[in-house]
C-alpha positions in Angstrom: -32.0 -10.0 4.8 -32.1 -11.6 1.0 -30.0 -14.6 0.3 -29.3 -13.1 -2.5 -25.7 -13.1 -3.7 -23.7 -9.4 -3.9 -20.5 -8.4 -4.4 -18.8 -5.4 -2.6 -16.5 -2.8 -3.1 -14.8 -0.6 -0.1 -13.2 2.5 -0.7 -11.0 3.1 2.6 -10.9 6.7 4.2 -9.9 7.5 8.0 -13.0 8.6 8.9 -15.4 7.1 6.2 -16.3 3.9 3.9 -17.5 4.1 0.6 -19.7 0.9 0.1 -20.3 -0.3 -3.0 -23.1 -3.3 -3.5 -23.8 -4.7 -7.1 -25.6 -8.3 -7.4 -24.3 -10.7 -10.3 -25.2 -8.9 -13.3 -23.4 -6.1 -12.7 -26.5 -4.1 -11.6 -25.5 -1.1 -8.9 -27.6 -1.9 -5.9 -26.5 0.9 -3.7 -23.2 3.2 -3.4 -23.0 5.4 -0.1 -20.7 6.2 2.5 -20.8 5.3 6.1 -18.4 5.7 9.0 -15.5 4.1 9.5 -16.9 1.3 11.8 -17.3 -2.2 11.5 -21.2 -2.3 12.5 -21.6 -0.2 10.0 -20.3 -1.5 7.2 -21.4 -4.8 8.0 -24.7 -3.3 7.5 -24.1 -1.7 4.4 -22.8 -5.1 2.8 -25.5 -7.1 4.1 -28.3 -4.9 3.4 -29.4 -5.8 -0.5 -28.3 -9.5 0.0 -25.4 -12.0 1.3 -21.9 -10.9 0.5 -20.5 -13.4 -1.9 -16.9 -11.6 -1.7 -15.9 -8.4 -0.5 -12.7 -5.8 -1.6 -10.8 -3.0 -0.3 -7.3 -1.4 -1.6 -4.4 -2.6 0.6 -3.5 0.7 2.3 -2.9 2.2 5.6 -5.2 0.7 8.4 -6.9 -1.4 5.3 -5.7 -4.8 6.5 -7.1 -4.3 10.4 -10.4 -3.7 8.9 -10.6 -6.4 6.7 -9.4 -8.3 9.4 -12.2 -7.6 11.6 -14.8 -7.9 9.1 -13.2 -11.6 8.4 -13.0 -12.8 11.9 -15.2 -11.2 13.9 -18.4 -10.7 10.9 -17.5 -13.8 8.9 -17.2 -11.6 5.5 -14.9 -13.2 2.9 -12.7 -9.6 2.5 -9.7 -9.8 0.0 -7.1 -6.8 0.1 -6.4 -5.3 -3.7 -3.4 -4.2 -5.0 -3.3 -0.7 -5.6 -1.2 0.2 -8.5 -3.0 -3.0 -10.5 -6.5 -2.0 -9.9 -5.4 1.4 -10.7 -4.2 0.6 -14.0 -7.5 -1.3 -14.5 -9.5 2.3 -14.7 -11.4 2.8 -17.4 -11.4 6.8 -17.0 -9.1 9.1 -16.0 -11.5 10.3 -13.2 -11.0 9.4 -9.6 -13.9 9.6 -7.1 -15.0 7.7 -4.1 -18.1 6.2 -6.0 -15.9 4.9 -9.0 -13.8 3.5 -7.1 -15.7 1.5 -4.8 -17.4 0.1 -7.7 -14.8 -0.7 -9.9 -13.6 -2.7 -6.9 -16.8 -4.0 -6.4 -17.2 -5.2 -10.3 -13.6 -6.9 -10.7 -15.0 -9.0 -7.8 -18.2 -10.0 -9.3 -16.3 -11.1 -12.3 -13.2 -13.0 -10.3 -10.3 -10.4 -11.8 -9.3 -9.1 -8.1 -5.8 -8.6 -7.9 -5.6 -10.1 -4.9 -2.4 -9.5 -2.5 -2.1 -11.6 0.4 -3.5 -10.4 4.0 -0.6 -11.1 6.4 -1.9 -11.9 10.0 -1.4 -9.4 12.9 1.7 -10.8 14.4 3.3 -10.4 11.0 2.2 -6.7 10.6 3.4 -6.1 13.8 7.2 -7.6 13.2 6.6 -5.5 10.2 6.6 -2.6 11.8 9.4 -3.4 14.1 11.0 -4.1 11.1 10.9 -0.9 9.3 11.2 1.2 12.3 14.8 -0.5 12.6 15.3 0.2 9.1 14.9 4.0 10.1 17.1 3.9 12.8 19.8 2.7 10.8 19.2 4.8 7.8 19.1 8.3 10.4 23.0 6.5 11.6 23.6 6.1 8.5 23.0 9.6 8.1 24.9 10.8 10.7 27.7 9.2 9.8 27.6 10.8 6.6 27.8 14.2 8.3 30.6 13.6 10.4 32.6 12.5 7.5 31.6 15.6 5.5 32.8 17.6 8.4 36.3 16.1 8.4 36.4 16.1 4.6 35.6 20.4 5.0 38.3 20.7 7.3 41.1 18.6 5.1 41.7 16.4 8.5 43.4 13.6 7.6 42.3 10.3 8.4 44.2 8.2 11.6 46.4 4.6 11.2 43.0 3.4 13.5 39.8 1.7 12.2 36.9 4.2 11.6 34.0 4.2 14.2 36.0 1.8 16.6 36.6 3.2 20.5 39.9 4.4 19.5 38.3 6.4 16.2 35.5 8.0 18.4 38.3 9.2 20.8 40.5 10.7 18.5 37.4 12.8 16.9 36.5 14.2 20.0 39.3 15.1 21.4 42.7 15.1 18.6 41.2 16.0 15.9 42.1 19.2 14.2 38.9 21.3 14.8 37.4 24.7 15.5 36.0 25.0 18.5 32.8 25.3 17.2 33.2 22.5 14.6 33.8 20.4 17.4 30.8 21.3 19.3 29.0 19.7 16.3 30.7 16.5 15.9 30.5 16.2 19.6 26.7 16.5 19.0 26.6 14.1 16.3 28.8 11.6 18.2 25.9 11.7 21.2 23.6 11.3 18.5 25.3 8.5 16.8 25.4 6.7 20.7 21.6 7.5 21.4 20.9 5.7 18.0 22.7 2.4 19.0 21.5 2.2 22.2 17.4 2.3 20.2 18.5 -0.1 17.5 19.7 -2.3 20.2 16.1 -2.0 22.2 14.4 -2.7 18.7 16.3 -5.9 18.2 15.8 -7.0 21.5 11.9 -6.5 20.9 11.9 -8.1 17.5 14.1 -11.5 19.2 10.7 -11.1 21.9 8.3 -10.9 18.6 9.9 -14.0 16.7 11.0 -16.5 19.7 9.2 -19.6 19.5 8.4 -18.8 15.7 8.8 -21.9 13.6 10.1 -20.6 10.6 12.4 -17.9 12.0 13.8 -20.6 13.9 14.9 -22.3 10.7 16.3 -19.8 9.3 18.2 -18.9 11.7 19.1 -22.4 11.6 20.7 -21.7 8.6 24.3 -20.4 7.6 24.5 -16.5 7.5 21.3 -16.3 8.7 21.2 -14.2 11.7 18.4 -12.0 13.6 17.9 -9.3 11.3 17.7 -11.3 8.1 15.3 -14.0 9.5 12.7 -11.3 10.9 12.9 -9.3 7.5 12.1 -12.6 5.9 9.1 -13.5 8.3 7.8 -10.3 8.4 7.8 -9.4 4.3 7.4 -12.9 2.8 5.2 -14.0 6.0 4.3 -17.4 4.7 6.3 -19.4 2.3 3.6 -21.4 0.5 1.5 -18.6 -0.6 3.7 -18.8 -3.7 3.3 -21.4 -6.0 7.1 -21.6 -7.3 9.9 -20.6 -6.1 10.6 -18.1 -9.1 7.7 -16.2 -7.7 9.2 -16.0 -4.3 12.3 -14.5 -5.9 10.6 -12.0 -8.0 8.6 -11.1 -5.1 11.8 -10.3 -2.7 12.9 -8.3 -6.2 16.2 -10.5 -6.7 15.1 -12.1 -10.2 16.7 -10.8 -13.5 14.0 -8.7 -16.0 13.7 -9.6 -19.4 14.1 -7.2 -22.1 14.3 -9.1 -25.0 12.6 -8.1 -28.7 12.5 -10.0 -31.6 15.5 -11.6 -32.0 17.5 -9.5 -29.3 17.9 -11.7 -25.8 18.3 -9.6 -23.0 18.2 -8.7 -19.0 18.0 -5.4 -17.8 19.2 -5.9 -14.3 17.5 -7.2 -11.3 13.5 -6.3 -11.3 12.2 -3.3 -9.1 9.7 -5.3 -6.9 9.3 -5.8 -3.4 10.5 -4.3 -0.3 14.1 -2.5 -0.9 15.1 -3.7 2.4 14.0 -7.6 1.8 16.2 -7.5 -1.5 19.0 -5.8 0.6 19.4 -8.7 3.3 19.3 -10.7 0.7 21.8 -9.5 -1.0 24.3 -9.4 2.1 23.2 -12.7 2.7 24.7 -13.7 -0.5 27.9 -11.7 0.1 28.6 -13.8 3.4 27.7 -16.8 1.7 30.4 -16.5 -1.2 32.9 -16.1 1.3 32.7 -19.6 2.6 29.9 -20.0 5.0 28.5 -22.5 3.1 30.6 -24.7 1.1 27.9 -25.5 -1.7 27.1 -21.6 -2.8 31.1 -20.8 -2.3 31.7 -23.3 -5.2 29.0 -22.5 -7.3 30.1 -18.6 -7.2 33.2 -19.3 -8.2 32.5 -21.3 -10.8 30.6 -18.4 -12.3 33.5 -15.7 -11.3 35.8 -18.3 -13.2 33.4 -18.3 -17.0 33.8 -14.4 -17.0 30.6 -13.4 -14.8 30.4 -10.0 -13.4 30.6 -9.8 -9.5 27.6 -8.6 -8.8 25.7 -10.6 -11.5 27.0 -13.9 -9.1 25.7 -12.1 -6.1 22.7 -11.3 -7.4 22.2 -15.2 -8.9 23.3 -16.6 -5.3 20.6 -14.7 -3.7 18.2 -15.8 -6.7 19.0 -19.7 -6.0 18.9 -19.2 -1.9 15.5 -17.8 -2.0 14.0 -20.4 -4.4 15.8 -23.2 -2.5 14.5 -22.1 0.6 10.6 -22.2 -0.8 11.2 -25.5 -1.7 12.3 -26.3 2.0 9.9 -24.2 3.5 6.8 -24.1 1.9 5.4 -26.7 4.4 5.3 -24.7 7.3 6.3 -26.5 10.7 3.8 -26.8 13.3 6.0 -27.0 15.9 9.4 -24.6 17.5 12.6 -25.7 16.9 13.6 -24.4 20.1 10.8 -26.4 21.9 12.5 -29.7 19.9 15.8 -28.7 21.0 14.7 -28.2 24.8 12.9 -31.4 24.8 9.9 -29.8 25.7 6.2 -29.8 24.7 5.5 -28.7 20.8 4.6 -24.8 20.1 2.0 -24.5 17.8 2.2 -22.1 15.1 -0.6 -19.1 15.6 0.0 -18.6 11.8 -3.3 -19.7 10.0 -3.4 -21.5 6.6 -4.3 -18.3 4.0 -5.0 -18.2 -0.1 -2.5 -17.0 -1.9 -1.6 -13.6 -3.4 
């Protein structure tokens, strides 16, 4: 094999690879497919020369393979943001070969954009993650179309609390129904219970996937921080000192004002789009219980702002700003060690999180 210096470009399929090798001028040294399979690849990079860096789009499956071809072959692969490198075309034309070398020329040239590629336990809690989230959107849901039900019938609503014991009883049994109308709420209600009982199992597997984990235990630490909120934090930001400031944190998790000024004219145009919706949404509740008192220090600062005119939600949305670049600067320096293993007295737990470059 030459010592030579390459650069490399993957285009990700299911069941193939299209490997793009150029050296350091830019020169195309070979672009062909080849399974889906480490062994192979590995052979494809290394064949005109040594791998200086290597690319691939972030997409489904994308981040085990660069994974494997880190750890197991030793390859330096960085994951590519789609929708940037996308933009980055210089032609309208999409095929396997041009897109494999395109990836494989912004490397030789250092213009990657780079995202960050979040270790296997991360992925994992991400997964949990946003299969709770779709549990409790498909509740959610149900919900919904009980309440359209009652609405279609003109039933009025009871003195009791909604979805309490005492609410579920009435609807199943004095409720002014059809027969066959309440066939189907009865069928939504034994929906609605089979739901709970598998959001319930997932948060019981995601407190398994985060115990001992040093920086869910601080944040849990924290007030109005409970279970849900911690692990969408771990699993979505993953590391806190990827970012360099804390205003890159925030923009990341979407809860950052975006300019729209012009010329003379100064203005916002409502929180950026950014991020996971579900990350800015915890967030956001997070800020809710925290005006409310939990903490004495963000109580007082939101109402100050309620009292010089701001809009509600504009004081929500700044709370949640402030939290999450406060909490870079407290946890950018990741803890080796579990809080719970400090609080039992017992024998640090090392993090299995390693160090990464940022994106």
């Amino acid at each position: 094999m030459s010592s030579i210096p390459v650069f490399v470009g993957l285009d990700y399929h299911q069941d193939s690879v299209q490997v793009c090798v150029v050296d350091e001028t830019g020169r195309t040294l070979s672009n062909r497919a080849v399974a889906n399979d480490v062994d192979a690849i590995e052979r494809a990079a290394r064949r005109h020369g040594m791998p200086r860096r290597l690319a691939i789009e972030a997409c489904c499956g994308a981040a085990d393979l660069a994974e494997r071809l880190t750890v197991e072959r030793g390859l330096p692969v960085l994951l590519a943001h789609p929708g940037y490198v996308n933009r980055l075309k210089r032609s309208p034309d999409k095929t396997d070969l041009g897109d494999a070398q395109l990836l494989a020329d912004l490397t030789r040239v250092n213009y990657l954009p780079a995202v960050w590629l979040a270790p296997r336990n991360v992925r994992e809690l991400r997964r949990l993650m946003r299969h709770r989230c779709q549990l409790v959107r498909r509740r959610k849901d149900v919900k919904l179309r009980i309440r359209g039900l009652l609405r279609e019938n003109r039933v009025e609503r009871p003195t009791v609390n909604a979805w309490t014991k005492a609410w579920l009883a009435w609807l199943k049994h004095e409720a002014p129904l059809t027969d066959s109308d309440r066939w189907i709420v009865e069928d939504h209600v034994a929906e609605l219970g089979s739901l709970s009982t598998r959001i319930q199992a997932v948060e019981r597997r995601i407190r398994q996937a985060i115990q001992d984990d040093p920086i869910a235990d601080r944040l849990m630490e924290l007030p109005g921080v409970g279970l849900v909120t911690a692990a969408t934090l771990r699993a979505e930001v993953g590391r806190f000192d990827r970012f360099d400031t804390g205003k890159q944190l925030a923009r990341f998790c979407g809860v950052t004002p975006r300019n729209a000024s012009s010329g003379a004219r100064q203005a916002d145009a409502g929180l950026i789009r950014a991020g996971n919706p579900e990350l800015r949404t915890v967030l956001v509740e997070l800020a809710h219980r925290l005006i409310r008192g939990l903490d004495p220090h963000w109580s007082q600062l939101a109402h100050g702002m309620l009292k010089r005119g701001k809009p509600k939600n504009v004081v929500i949305a700044a709370i949640a700003n402030r939290w999450v670049r406060w909490q870079h600067h407290e946890l950018r320096r990741e803890p080796t060690t579990s809080t719970q293993a400090r609080k039992k007295g017992g024998a640090p737990t090392v993090s299995t999180i390693a160090p990464t470059s940022r994106g």
